[in-house]
Each structure stands twice: as C-alpha cells, then as structure tokens.
N, C-alpha and C positions, 0 to 999 in steps of 0.2 A: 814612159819616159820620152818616148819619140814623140810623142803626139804634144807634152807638152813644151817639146826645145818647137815644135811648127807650131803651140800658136803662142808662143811667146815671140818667134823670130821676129816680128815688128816691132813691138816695142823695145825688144833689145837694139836694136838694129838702131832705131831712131834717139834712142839714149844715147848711146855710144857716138853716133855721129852729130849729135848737138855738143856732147862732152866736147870730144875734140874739136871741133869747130872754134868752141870758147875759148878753148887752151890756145889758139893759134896766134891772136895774138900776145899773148903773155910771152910765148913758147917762142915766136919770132920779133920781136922787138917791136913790133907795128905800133908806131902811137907813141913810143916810148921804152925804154929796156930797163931791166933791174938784174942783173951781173948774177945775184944769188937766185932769184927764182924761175930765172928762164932755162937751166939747167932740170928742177924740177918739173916743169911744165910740160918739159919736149918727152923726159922718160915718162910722165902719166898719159900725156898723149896718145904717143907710137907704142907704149903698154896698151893702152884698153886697145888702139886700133886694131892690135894683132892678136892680143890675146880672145876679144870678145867673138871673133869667127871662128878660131880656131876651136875655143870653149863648144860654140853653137851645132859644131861639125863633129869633134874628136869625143863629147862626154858622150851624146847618143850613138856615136859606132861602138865603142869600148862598151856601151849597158849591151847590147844589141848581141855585141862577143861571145860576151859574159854568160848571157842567155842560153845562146846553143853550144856552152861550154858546157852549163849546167843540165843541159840537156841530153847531153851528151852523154856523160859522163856521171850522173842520177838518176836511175833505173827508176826511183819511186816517182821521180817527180816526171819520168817519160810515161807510167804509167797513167798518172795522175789529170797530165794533160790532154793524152786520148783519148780518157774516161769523158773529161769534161767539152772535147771536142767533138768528142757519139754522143753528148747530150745536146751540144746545139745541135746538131745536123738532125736531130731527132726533131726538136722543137720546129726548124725550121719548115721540115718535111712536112707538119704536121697531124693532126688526132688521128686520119687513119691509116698512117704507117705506121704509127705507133703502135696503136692494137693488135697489128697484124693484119690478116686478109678475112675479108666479111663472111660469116657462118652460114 
C-alpha cells in the first residue's frame, strides 16, 4: 500500500493541482461570475486541495497501523511472517548456508 500512495504521488499530485488551477477562475470571478456556481467551484476546489494530501499522507499511516496491530495482536500471523522472513534471509544467504557446513 505504501509503495503504491509513492508511486502514484505524481500523478495525483499533478491532477489535483491542474483541477484546481481550472476551478480558479470559475471559483473567483476572473473573466466573469455566475452567483450560482462559483459557490460550487470554491468547495470542489479547497476540497480536493485539502483532501488529496491528506488522503496521500493519512490512508498509508492508518494501512501501516493496521499492520503492526495485527501483528501484534495475531500470534499466527507473527508466526507466519518470521517463517517467511527465515526464508528470505535464507534465499538471500544462499545454497551453502542453506545446506549447512561442507562434509
């Protein structure tokens, strides 16, 4: 999950600030105003501007929480992942630590 809020961060990033960019003049009258939808413009605006960082920042701490909550607190699945982290460290050592020592 982490890895993919970092490599989405650009294209969100660059969405988000073209969005608003557009909205700015609608949002502020430049050019011209319309009474009914410049009220809309300014909350889509100052929405995505605030919400899209905070999304970017707050959903990956909370998965991240989450994690060494259930790690915590899930015996099989603390099991589960030492198992599978003695097998990379095995893999990465490898063929002859694995075997053991030469006969």
């Amino acid at each position: 999950m982490t890895q993919g809020a970092a490599a989405r961060l650009r294209p969100v990033l660059l969405t988000t600030i073209t969005t608003v960019v557009g909205l700015l003049p609608l949002a502020y009258g430049i050019g011209g105003s319309d009474p009914f939808i410049a009220p809309m413009a300014l909350a889509l605006g100052w929405g995505i501007l605030f919400a899209s960082p905070l999304t970017l920042v707050l959903v990956p701490c909370l998965y991240a929480i989450s994690e060494d909550f259930s790690f915590i607190f899930n015996p099989r699945r603390r099991r589960t992942i030492r198992a599978a982290r003695a097998a990379q460290l095995a893999a990465e050592a490898g063929p002859e630590t694995v075997s053991g020592p030469p006969a």
